[in-house]
Each structure stands twice: as structure tokens, then as C-alpha cells.
C-alpha positions, 0 to 999 in steps of 0.5 A: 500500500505504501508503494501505490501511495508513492507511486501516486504522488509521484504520479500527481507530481508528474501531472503538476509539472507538465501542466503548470511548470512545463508550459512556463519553462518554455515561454521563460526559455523563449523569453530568455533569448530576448532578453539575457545574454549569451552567458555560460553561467545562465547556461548552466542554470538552464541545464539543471533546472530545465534538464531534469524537470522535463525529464521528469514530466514525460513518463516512461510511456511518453517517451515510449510514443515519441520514440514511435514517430518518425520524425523524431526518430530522425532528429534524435538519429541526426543529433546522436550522429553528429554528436557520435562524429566528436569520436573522429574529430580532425585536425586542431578541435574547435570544440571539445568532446564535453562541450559537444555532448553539452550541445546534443543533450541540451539541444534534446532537452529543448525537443522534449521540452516542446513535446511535453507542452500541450499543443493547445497552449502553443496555439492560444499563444499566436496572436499574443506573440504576434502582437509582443513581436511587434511591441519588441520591435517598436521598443527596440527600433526606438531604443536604438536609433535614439543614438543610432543613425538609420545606416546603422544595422538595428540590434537588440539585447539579449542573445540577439544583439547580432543583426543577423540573428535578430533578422533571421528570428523576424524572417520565421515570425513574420512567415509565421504570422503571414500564414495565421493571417491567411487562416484567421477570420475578419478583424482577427487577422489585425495583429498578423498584419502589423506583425508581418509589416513590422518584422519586415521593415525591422529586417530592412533595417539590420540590413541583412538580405539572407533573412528578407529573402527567406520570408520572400521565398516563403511567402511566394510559397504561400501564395502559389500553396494556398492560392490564397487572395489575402496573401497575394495581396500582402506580398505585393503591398511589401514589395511595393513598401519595402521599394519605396521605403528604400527609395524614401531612404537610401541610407537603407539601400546603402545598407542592403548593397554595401556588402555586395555578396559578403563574400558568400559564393567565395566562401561556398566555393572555398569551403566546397574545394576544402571538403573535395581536396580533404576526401573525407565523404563518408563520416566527414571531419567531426562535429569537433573540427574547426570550418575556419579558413580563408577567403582572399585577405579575410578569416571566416569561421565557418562555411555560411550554409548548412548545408555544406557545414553539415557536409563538412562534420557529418559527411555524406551520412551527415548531410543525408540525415540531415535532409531526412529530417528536413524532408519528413518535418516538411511532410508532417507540415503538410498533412495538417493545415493547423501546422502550417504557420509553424511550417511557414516559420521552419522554412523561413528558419531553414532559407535563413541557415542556407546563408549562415548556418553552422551548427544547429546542435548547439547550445542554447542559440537563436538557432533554437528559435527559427529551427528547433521550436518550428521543426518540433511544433510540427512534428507534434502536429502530427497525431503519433506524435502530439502527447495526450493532455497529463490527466488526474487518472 
């Protein structure tokens, strides 16, 4: 009798975190990215207080039907391999063997954190992130160009303070919020519309291109998916904006075009003329092996493109279980129209890494944000996936 009696505070305890704790840790993560800076001690913070309170929330059972589906099955193969890959590191490592298990098992937490939260909780939160998005930019545009000038790529604070990532995270709301516009009914569409404009504009005012073609992909996308009139004209209402406001200002434009390409074909050329000379197709280099090299007079850190990055690690396997994952996280997002916003947001986050991206098994990173949370959210969607409501049973 003691035992059951155990067992069942343990099972009331267990209810308690993932309805009223879980949900919080993940608005307070999200949060966080917007607010704290990139700090090993605030890491380590989040690891043992995160780590083991969404360990804790999914029961055996849990993980036994999120082990069933296969999309996560393929995140968990692609961050175990990449991880693995640590074993055969070449060269002088840019990162080491803990630091890299730190990466994957925080990474992971992250996936099972989303998972344990319920999907009806991530759906009531769209028109609130619409509307603090748009607040957040508003905020920080004033607080910025008080002292700034307007050629001055817009940052934030908080582990967004790198224009690009900034824009890359604005690229994946507004596709977001482009969608939820499309779906949502009469008066209710107002904050995805505003969000969309903000976001836009907030990205022409970092100045990076990557970002703004990502959402322009996207939402093309969009348009020709879901035929939908609403979009259409969205789309070309920012064209026609963004052009005049680049005309209105050209310090913009100055801003757009001063970089030309930001050396992005030399480095892929570079980067692809290293890993064909190297030879080392199958396993790759090792998740711990340092992608710096350099283009003409200029030291890059890594390759700008996930792709190639991934190639360069991972190898052939790598690369293949990295598409595999993008492949079926697509085909889940099609399936159900309820997740295509968060679809939309994972495209956007996935054009944004074909321009920038390194590692996405990381610690905790915008990255998170734009892939991770987009990628799982739709994974979850999917009716194996998306874990029951904790009930009092």
C-alpha cells in the first residue's frame, strides 16, 4: 500500500509539472533569448533546472510514443550522429568532446521540452506573440536609433544583439504570422498584419538580405500553396513598401548593397574545394573540427550554409540525415493545415541557415528559435506524435 501511495504522488507530481511548470519553462526559455545574454553561467542554470524537470514530466510511456514517430526518430538519429562524429574529430578541435555532448543533450532537452507542452497552449499563444513581436520591435527600433543613425544595422539585447540573428528570428515570425493571417477570420487577422509589416521593415533595417529573402521565398510559397487572395495581396503591398521605403531612404539601400555578396559564393566555393581536396565523404571531419579558413585577405569561421557545414562534420551520412529530417518535418507540415504557420516559420528558419548556418546542435542559440521550436511544433502536429493532455487518472 505504501508503494501505490508513492507511486501516486509521484504520479500527481508528474501531472503538476507538465501542466503548470512545463508550459512556463518554455515561454521563460523563449523569453530568455530576448532578453539575457549569451552567458555560460545562465547556461548552466538552464541545464539543471530545465534538464531534469522535463525529464521528469514525460513518463516512461511518453517517451515510449515519441520514440514511435518518425520524425523524431530522425532528429534524435541526426543529433546522436553528429554528436557520435566528436569520436573522429580532425585536425586542431574547435570544440571539445564535453562541450559537444553539452550541445546534443541540451539541444534534446529543448525537443522534449516542446513535446511535453500541450499543443493547445502553443496555439492560444499566436496572436499574443504576434502582437509582443511587434511591441519588441517598436521598443527596440526606438531604443536604438535614439543614438543610432538609420545606416546603422538595428540590434537588440539579449542573445540577439547580432543583426543577423535578430533578422533571421523576424524572417520565421513574420512567415509565421503571414500564414495565421491567411487562416484567421475578419478583424482577427489585425495583429498578423502589423506583425508581418513590422518584422519586415525591422529586417530592412539590420540590413541583412539572407533573412528578407527567406520570408520572400516563403511567402511566394504561400501564395502559389494556398492560392490564397489575402496573401497575394500582402506580398505585393511589401514589395511595393519595402521599394519605396528604400527609395524614401537610401541610407537603407546603402545598407542592403554595401556588402555586395559578403563574400558568400567565395566562401561556398572555398569551403566546397576544402571538403573535395580533404576526401573525407563518408563520416566527414567531426562535429569537433574547426570550418575556419580563408577567403582572399579575410578569416571566416565557418562555411555560411548548412548545408555544406553539415557536409563538412557529418559527411555524406551527415548531410543525408540531415535532409531526412528536413524532408519528413516538411511532410508532417503538410498533412495538417493547423501546422502550417509553424511550417511557414521552419522554412523561413531553414532559407535563413542556407546563408549562415553552422551548427544547429548547439547550445542554447537563436538557432533554437527559427529551427528547433518550428521543426518540433510540427512534428507534434502530427497525431503519433502530439502527447495526450497529463490527466488526474
Amino acid at each position: 500500500m505504501q508503494g501505490i501511495a508513492i507511486g501516486g504522488h509521484i504520479s500527481a507530481a508528474r501531472i503538476f509539472v507538465r501542466r503548470r511548470v512545463v508550459p512556463l519553462l518554455l515561454y521563460g526559455t523563449v523569453a530568455a533569448f530576448f532578453l539575457l545574454p549569451d552567458n555560460v553561467a545562465l547556461n548552466k542554470t538552464y541545464y539543471a533546472l530545465v534538464t531534469p524537470l522535463t525529464l521528469f514530466a514525460l513518463g516512461g510511456a511518453d517517451f515510449a510514443r515519441l520514440w514511435h514517430h518518425t520524425t523524431l526518430r530522425w532528429i534524435t538519429a541526426f543529433i546522436a550522429f553528429m554528436t557520435l562524429s566528436a569520436a573522429w574529430t580532425s585536425g586542431e578541435p574547435a570544440e571539445s568532446t564535453g562541450a559537444l555532448l553539452l550541445f546534443a543533450a541540451s539541444t534534446l532537452v529543448f525537443v522534449l521540452l516542446i513535446c511535453a507542452c500541450d499543443l493547445d497552449r502553443l496555439d492560444r499563444l499566436h496572436p499574443w506573440c504576434a502582437g509582443i513581436t511587434t511591441l519588441h520591435i517598436g521598443v527596440i527600433s526606438v531604443a536604438w536609433y535614439t543614438t543610432h543613425a538609420i545606416d546603422e544595422p538595428l540590434e537588440a539585447i539579449g542573445r540577439l544583439d547580432h543583426p543577423l540573428e535578430l533578422a533571421s528570428v523576424y524572417a520565421s515570425m513574420a512567415a509565421m504570422s503571414l500564414v495565421r493571417y491567411t487562416q484567421a477570420p475578419g478583424p482577427r487577422r489585425l495583429p498578423y498584419l502589423v506583425a508581418v509589416v513590422a518584422c519586415v521593415v525591422a529586417i530592412l533595417l539590420t540590413g541583412r538580405r539572407g533573412p528578407l529573402l527567406a520570408f520572400a521565398a516563403v511567402g511566394l510559397l504561400v501564395v502559389a500553396y494556398d492560392r490564397n487572395a489575402h496573401a497575394a495581396k500582402l506580398i505585393a503591398a511589401l514589395l511595393i513598401g519595402c521599394a519605396a521605403l528604400l527609395l524614401l531612404e537610401p541610407a537603407l539601400m546603402g545598407q542592403l548593397m554595401e556588402r555586395g555578396t559578403s563574400l558568400r559564393p567565395a566562401i561556398w566555393i572555398e569551403g566546397w574545394q576544402r571538403i573535395r581536396d580533404d576526401g573525407v565523404w563518408v563520416f566527414g571531419h567531426g562535429a569537433g573540427a574547426s570550418t575556419a579558413l580563408a577567403v582572399g585577405n579575410l578569416a571566416v569561421r565557418h562555411y555560411h550554409d548548412i548545408l555544406l557545414s553539415t557536409l563538412f562534420y557529418g559527411g555524406l551520412v551527415g548531410a543525408a540525415l540531415l535532409l531526412g529530417m528536413l524532408a519528413t518535418i516538411v511532410r508532417d507540415g503538410l498533412r495538417v493545415p493547423a501546422s502550417h504557420p509553424w511550417l511557414a516559420a521552419f522554412g523561413a528558419g531553414v532559407g535563413c541557415l542556407l546563408t549562415n548556418g553552422d551548427r544547429i546542435v548547439i547550445h542554447p542559440h537563436p538557432v533554437w528559435l527559427y529551427f528547433w521550436l518550428p521543426a518540433t511544433v510540427v512534428a507534434m502536429y502530427s497525431s503519433s506524435t502530439s502527447l495526450p493532455p497529463a490527466k488526474n487518472t
